[in-house]
LOROVEX-708538 format. One record per residue (C-alpha): chain; x, y, z; residue number from 1. Coordinates in steps of 0.05 Angstrom, whole numbers. Layout:
(rec "A", (X, Y, Z), NUM)
...
This chain:
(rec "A", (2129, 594, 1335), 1)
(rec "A", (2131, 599, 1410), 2)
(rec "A", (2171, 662, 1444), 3)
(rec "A", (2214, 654, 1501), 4)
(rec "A", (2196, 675, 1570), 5)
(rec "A", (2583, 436, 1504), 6)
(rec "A", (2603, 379, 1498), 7)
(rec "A", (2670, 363, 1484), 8)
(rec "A", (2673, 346, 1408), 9)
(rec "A", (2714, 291, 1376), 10)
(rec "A", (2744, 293, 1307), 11)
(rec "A", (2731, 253, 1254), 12)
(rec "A", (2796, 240, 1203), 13)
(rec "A", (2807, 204, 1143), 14)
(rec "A", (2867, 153, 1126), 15)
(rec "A", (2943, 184, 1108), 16)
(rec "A", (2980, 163, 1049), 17)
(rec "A", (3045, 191, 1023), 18)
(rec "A", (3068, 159, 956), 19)
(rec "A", (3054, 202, 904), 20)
(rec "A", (3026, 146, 854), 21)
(rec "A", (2973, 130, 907), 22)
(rec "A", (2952, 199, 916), 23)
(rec "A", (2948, 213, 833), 24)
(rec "A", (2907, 145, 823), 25)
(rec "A", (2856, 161, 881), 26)
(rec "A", (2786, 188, 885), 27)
(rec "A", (2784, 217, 946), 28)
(rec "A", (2849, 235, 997), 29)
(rec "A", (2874, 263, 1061), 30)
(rec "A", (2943, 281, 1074), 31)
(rec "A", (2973, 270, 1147), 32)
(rec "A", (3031, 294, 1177), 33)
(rec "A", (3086, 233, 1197), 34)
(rec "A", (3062, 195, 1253), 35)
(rec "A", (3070, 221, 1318), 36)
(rec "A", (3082, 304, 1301), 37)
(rec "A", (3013, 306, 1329), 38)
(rec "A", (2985, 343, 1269), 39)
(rec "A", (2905, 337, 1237), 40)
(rec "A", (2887, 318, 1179), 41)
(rec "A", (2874, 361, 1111), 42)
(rec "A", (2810, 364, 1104), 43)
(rec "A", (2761, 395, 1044), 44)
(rec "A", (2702, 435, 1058), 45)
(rec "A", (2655, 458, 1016), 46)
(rec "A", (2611, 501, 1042), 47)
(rec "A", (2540, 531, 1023), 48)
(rec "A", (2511, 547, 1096), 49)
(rec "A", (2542, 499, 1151), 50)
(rec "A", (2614, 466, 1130), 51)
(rec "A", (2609, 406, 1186), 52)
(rec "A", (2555, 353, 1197), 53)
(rec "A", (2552, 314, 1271), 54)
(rec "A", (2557, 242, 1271), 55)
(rec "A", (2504, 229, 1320), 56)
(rec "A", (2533, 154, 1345), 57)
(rec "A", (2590, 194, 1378), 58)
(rec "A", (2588, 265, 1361), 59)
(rec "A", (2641, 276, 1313), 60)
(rec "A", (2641, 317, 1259), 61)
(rec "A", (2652, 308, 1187), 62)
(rec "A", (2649, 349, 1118), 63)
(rec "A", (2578, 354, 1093), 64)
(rec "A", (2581, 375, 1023), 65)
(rec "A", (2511, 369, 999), 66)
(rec "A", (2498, 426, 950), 67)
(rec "A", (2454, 461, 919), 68)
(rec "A", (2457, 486, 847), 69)
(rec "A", (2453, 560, 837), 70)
(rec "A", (2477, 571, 907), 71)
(rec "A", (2535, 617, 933), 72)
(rec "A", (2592, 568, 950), 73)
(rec "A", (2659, 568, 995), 74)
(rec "A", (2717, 526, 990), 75)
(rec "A", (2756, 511, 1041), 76)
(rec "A", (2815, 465, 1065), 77)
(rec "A", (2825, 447, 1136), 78)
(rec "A", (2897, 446, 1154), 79)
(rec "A", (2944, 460, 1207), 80)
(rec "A", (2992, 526, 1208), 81)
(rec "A", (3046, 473, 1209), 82)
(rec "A", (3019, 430, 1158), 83)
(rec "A", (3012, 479, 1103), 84)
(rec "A", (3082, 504, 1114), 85)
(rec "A", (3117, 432, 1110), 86)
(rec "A", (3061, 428, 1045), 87)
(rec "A", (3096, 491, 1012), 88)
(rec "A", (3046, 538, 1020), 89)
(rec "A", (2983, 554, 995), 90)
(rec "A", (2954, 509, 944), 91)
(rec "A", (2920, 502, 875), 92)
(rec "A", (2844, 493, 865), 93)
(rec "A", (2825, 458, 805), 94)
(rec "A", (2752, 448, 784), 95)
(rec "A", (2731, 407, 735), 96)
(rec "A", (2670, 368, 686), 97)
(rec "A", (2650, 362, 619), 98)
(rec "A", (2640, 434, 614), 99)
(rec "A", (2705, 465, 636), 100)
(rec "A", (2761, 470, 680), 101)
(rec "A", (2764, 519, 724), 102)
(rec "A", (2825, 553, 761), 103)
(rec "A", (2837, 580, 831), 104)
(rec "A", (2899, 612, 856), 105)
(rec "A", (2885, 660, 910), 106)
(rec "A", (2873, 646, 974), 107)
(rec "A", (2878, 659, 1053), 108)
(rec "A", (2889, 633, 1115), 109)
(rec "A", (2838, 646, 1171), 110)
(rec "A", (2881, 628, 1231), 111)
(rec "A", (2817, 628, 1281), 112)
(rec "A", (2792, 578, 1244), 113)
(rec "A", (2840, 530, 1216), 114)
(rec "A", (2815, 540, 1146), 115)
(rec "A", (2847, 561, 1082), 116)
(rec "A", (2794, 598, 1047), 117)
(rec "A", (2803, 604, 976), 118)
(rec "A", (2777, 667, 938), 119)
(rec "A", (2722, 640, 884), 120)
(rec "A", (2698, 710, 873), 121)
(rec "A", (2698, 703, 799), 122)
(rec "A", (2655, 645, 808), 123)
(rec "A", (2605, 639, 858), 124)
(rec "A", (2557, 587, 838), 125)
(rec "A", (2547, 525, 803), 126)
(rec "A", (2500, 493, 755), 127)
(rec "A", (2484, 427, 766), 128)
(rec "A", (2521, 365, 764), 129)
(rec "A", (2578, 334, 792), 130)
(rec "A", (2659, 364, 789), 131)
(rec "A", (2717, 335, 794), 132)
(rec "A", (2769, 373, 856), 133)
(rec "A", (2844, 374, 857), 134)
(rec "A", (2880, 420, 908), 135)
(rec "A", (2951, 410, 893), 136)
(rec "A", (3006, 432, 945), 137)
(rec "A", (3069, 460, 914), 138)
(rec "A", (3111, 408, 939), 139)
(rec "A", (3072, 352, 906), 140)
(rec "A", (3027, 323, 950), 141)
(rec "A", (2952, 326, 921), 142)
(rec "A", (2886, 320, 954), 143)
(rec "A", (2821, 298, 912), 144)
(rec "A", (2744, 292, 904), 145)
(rec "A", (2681, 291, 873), 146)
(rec "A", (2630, 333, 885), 147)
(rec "A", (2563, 336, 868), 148)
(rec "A", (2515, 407, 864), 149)
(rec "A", (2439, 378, 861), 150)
(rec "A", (2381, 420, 831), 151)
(rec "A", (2331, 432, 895), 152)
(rec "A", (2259, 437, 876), 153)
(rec "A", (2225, 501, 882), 154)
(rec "A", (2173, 527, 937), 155)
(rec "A", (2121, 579, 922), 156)
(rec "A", (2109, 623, 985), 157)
(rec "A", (2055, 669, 984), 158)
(rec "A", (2058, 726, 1030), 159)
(rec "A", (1996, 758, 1060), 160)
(rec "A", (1991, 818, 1101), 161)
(rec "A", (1924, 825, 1149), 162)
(rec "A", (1883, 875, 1175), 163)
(rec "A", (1873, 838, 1238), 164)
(rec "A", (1823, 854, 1296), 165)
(rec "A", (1852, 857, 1364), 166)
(rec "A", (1789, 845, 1417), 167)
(rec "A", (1754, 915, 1395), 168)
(rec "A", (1818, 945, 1366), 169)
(rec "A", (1838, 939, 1290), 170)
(rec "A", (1912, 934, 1274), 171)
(rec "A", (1946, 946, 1203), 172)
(rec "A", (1998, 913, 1181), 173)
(rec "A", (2025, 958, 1141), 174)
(rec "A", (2068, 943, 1072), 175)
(rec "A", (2113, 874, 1071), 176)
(rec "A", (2187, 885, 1080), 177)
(rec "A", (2213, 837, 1027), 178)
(rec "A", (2280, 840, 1060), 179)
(rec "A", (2256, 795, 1115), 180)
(rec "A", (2256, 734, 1062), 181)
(rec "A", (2336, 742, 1056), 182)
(rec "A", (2346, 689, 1117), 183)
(rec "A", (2307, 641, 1092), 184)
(rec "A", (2354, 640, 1024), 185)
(rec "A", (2413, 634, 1082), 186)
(rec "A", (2388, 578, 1113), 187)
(rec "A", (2362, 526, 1073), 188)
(rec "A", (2393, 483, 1016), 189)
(rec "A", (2365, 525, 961), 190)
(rec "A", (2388, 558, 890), 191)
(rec "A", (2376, 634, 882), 192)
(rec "A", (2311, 624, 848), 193)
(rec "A", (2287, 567, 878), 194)
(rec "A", (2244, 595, 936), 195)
(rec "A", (2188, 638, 905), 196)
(rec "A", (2160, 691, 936), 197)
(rec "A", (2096, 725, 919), 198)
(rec "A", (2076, 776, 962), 199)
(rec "A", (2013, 799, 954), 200)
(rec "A", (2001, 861, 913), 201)
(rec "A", (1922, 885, 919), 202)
(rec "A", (1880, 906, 979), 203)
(rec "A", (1911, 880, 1044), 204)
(rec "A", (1857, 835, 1073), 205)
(rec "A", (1810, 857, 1122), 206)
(rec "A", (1787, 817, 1181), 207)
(rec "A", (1753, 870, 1210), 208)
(rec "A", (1704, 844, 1258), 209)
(rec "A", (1703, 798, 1324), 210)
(rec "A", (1696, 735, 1298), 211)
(rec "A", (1756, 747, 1268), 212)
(rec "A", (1788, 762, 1334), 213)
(rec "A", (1859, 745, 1333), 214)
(rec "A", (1864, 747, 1417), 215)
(rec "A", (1815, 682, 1415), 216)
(rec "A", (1827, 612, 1389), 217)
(rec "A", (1753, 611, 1344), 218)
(rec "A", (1774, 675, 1311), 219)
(rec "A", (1849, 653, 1298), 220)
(rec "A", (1818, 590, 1270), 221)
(rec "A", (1768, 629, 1222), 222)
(rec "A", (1835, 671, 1205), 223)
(rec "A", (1864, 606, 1188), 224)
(rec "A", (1804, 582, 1141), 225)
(rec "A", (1811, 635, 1094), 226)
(rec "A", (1884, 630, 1081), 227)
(rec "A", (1874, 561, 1073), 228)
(rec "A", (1816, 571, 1020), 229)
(rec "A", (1865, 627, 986), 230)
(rec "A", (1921, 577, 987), 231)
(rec "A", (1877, 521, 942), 232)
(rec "A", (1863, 580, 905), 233)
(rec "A", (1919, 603, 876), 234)
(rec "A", (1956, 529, 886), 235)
(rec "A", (2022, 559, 921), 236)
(rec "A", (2063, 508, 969), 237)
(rec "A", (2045, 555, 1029), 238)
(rec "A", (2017, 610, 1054), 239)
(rec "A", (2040, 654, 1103), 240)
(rec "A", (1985, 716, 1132), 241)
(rec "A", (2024, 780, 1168), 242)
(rec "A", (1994, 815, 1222), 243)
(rec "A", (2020, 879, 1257), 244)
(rec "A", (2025, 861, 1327), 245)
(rec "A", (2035, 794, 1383), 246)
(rec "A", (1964, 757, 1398), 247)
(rec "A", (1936, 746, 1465), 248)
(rec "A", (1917, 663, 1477), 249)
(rec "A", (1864, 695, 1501), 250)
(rec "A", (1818, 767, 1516), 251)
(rec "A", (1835, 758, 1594), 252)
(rec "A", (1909, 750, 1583), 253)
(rec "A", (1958, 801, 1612), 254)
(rec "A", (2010, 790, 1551), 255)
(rec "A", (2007, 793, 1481), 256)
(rec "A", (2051, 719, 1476), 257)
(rec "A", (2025, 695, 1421), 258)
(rec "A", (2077, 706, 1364), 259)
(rec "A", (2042, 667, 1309), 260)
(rec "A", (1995, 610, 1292), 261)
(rec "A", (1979, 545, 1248), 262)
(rec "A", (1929, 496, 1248), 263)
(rec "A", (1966, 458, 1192), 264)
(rec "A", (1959, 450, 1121), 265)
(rec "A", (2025, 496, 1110), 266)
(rec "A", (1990, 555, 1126), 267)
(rec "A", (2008, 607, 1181), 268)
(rec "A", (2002, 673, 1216), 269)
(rec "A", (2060, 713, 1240), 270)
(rec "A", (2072, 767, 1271), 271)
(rec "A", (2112, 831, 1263), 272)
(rec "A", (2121, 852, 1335), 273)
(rec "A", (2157, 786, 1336), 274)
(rec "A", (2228, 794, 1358), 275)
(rec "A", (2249, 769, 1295), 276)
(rec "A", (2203, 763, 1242), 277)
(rec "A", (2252, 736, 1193), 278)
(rec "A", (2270, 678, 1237), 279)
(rec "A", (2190, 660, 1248), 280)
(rec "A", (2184, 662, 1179), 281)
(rec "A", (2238, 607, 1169), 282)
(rec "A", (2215, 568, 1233), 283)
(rec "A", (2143, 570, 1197), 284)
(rec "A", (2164, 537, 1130), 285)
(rec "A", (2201, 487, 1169), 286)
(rec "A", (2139, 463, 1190), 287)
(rec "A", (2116, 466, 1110), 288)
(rec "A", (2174, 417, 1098), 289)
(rec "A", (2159, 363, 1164), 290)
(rec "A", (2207, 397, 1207), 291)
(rec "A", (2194, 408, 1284), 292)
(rec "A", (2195, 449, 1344), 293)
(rec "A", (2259, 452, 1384), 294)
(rec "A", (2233, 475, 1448), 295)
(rec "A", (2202, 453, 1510), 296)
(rec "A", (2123, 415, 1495), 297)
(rec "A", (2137, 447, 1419), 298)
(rec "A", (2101, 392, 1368), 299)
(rec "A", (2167, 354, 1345), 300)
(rec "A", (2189, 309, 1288), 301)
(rec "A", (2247, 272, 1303), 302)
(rec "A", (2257, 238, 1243), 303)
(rec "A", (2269, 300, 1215), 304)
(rec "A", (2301, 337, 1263), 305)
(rec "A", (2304, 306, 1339), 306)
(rec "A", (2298, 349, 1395), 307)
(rec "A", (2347, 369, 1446), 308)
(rec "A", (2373, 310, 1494), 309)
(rec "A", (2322, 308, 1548), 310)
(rec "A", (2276, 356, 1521), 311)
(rec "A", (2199, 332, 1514), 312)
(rec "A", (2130, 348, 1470), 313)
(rec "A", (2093, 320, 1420), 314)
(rec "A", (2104, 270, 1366), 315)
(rec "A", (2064, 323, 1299), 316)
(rec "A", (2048, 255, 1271), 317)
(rec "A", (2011, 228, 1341), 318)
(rec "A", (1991, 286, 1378), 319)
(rec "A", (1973, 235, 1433), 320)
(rec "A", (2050, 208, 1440), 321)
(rec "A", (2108, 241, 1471), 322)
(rec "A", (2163, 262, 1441), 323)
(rec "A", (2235, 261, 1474), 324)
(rec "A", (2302, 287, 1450), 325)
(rec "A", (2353, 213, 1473), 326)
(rec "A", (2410, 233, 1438), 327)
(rec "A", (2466, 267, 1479), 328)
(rec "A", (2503, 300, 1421), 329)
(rec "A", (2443, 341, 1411), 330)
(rec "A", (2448, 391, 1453), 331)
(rec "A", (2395, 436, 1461), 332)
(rec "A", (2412, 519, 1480), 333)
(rec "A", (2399, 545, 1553), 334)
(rec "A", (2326, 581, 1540), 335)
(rec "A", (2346, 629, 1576), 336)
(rec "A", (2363, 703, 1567), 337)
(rec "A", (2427, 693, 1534), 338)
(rec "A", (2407, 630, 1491), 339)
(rec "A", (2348, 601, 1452), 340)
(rec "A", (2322, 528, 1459), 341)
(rec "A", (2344, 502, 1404), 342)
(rec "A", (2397, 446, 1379), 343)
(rec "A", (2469, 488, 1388), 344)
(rec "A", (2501, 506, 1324), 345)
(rec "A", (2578, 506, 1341), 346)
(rec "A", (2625, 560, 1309), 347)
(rec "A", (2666, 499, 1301), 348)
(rec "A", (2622, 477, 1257), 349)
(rec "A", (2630, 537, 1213), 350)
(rec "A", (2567, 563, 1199), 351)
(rec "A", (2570, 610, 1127), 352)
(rec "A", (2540, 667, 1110), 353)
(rec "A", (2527, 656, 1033), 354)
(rec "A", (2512, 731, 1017), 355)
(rec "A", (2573, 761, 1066), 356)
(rec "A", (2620, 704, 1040), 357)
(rec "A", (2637, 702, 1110), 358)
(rec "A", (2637, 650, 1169), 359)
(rec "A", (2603, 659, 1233), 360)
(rec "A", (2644, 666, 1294), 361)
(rec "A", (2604, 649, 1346), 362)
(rec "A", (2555, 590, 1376), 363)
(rec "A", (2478, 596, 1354), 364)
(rec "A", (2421, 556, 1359), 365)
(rec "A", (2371, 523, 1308), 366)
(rec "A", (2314, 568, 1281), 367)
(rec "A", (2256, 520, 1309), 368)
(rec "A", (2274, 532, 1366), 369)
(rec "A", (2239, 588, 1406), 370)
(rec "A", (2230, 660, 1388), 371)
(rec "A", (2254, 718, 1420), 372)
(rec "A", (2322, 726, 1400), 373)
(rec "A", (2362, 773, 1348), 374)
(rec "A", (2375, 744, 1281), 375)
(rec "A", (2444, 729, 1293), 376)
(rec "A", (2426, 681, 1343), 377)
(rec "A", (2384, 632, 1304), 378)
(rec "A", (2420, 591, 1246), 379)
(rec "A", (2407, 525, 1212), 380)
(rec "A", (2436, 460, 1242), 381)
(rec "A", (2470, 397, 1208), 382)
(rec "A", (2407, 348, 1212), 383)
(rec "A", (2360, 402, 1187), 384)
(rec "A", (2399, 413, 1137), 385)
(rec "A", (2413, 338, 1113), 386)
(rec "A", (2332, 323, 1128), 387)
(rec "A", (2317, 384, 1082), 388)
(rec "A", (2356, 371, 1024), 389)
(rec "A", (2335, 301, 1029), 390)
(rec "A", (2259, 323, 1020), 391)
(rec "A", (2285, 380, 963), 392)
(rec "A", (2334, 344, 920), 393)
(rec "A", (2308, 333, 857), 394)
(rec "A", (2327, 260, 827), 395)
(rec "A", (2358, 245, 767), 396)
């Protein structure tokens, strides 16, 4: 991961009916206000991480709802102030499938957002398969779905600290903080148990002399090597060495830039003088699962996720080709002091924090984007999330 030195959106809303029959026979329904009162539309939102996807053909937004089994969940209803009073009130959750039914009263209205979030406390996550949804208003009028929670398969992450040598100096790194794995579980489509991490209990590994030296490409490289060897070894899905302070690119250099390192084969070196290791540790297992760099002459992988409008650097599956961001509803941060590189996450797109049960008031931009920034700048945008639970989904 390297370190760092609005449009106007349009909304996206589904067809009004009002005759009760219609609503009880169909699948899936929004309720409008009468033509002309210039109200929205209702809206349901269910919401593990990030409630609203971008349409990237004109930049709407629409609900997401690809979940994860095993995952904490939030339900929400977009609706106008106005709306839900002409609707009666607060409304009824109803979730249902072959195993139960399950009831929801409770709820409240977050007037910053335009939500109604209803209180799921007693259940917060779901096993797999797919529910049936009924929100009924109390003066009748109904809104419907289906939804489906999908197991995700698991990844084994094996977590290394290093004895690293710094150009004649030797630098420990000290005992893991297993805390720092907690924002990976935030931002990816995952179930509790479904990221493994094995962090690794014997002798921290020595790489004690200078051709080991992590302030030089060769000795980064041989660094490399022996994760990679430990990572056939013991089989995991990636491996991920921790070293106590930045690298130099090189002996010479005035500043230790270099905030970790991969040569591929889903194994990496980070570092803990990082600004935010738990964020590099995310960005690095992004590049495990074909993800790419969201910053300027980063290695990127726009099928996956496409780099900011206008930004440039290289296609990871043709070093030799250029890679450029020509879509202008991604929108990449300012890279800047106040902003990372990456693709902007809009509060309007309410981003979820699945252990706070909480949204997220404020823009942010996506973790492969540069490094540099506190934690609660970085979060996980609408096409990393789709590309990732598209690799992770496991098929029936």
């Amino acid at each position: 991961m390297q370190q760092r030195s609005r449009p106007v959106r349009k909304r996206n809303f589904l067809k009004y009916a009002m005759a009760a029959a219609v609503m009880a026979a169909s699948i899936t329904m929004a309720v409008y206000a009468a033509p002309g009162a210039g109200q929205e539309s209702i809206e349901f939102i269910v919401n593990q991480g990030l409630g609203m996807g971008m349409d990237r053909t004109d930049g709407s937004y629409y609900p997401m709802n690809l979940l994860a089994a095993e995952r904490n969940t939030g339900f929400f209803v977009r609706i106008e102030p106005q709306m839900l009073q002409e609707e009666g009130g607060a409304p009824l959750l109803l979730i249902s499938n072959d195993a139960g039914i399950w009831y929801f009263e409770d709820s409240e209205y977050l007037k910053e957002y335009g939500l109604l979030s209803f209180d799921t406390s007693a259940k917060k996550v779901w096993d797999a398969g797919q529910y049936d949804v009924q929100i009924d208003f109390p003066y009748g009028n109904r809104l419907e779905e289906e939804i489906i929670f999908r197991e995700m398969k698991d990844i084994e992450i094996w977590i290394v600290p290093i004895d690293g040598f710094y150009s004649g100096a030797v630098k420990k790194a000290g005992e893991f903080d297993s805390s720092l794995c907690a924002y990976t579980s935030k931002v990816y489509p995952v179930g509790v148990n479904d990221l493994k991490w094995n962090i690794d209990s014997g002798e921290k590994i020595a790489f004690e002399e200078s051709k080991y030296d992590l302030n030089t490409s060769i000795g980064r490289l041989r660094v490399w090597k022996y994760l990679k060897e430990l990572r056939e070894e013991n089989g995991s899905d990636m491996v991920i060495g921790i070293v106590a302070e930045n690298m130099k690119k090189e002996p010479s250099a005035k500043e230790a830039a270099v905030t970790g390192f991969t040569f591929g084969d889903d194994v990496s070196v980070i570092s803990l003088e990082d600004g935010c290791p738990s964020v590099t540790i995310a960005h690095e297992i992004g590049h495990c699962l074909f993800l790419g760099d969201e910053y300027e002459n980063g290695t990127s992988s726009v099928s996956m996720n496409m780099v900011p409008y206008q930004m440039k650097g290289k296609n990871r599956f043709s070093l030799l080709e250029t890679a450029e961001g020509t879509n202008p509803y991604i929108i990449g941060g300012t890279a800047d002091a106040a902003q990372g590189s990456g693709t902007i996450v809009y509060a309007e797109q309410y981003p979820y924090d699945i252990f706070s049960g909480e949204l997220i008031a404020h823009d942010m931009t996506s973790f492969m984007g540069l490094s540099g920034y506190p934690e609660q700048e970085y979060w996980v945008t609408a096409q990393i999330w789709e590309a990732v639970y598209q690799e992770l989904a496991e098929t029936d």
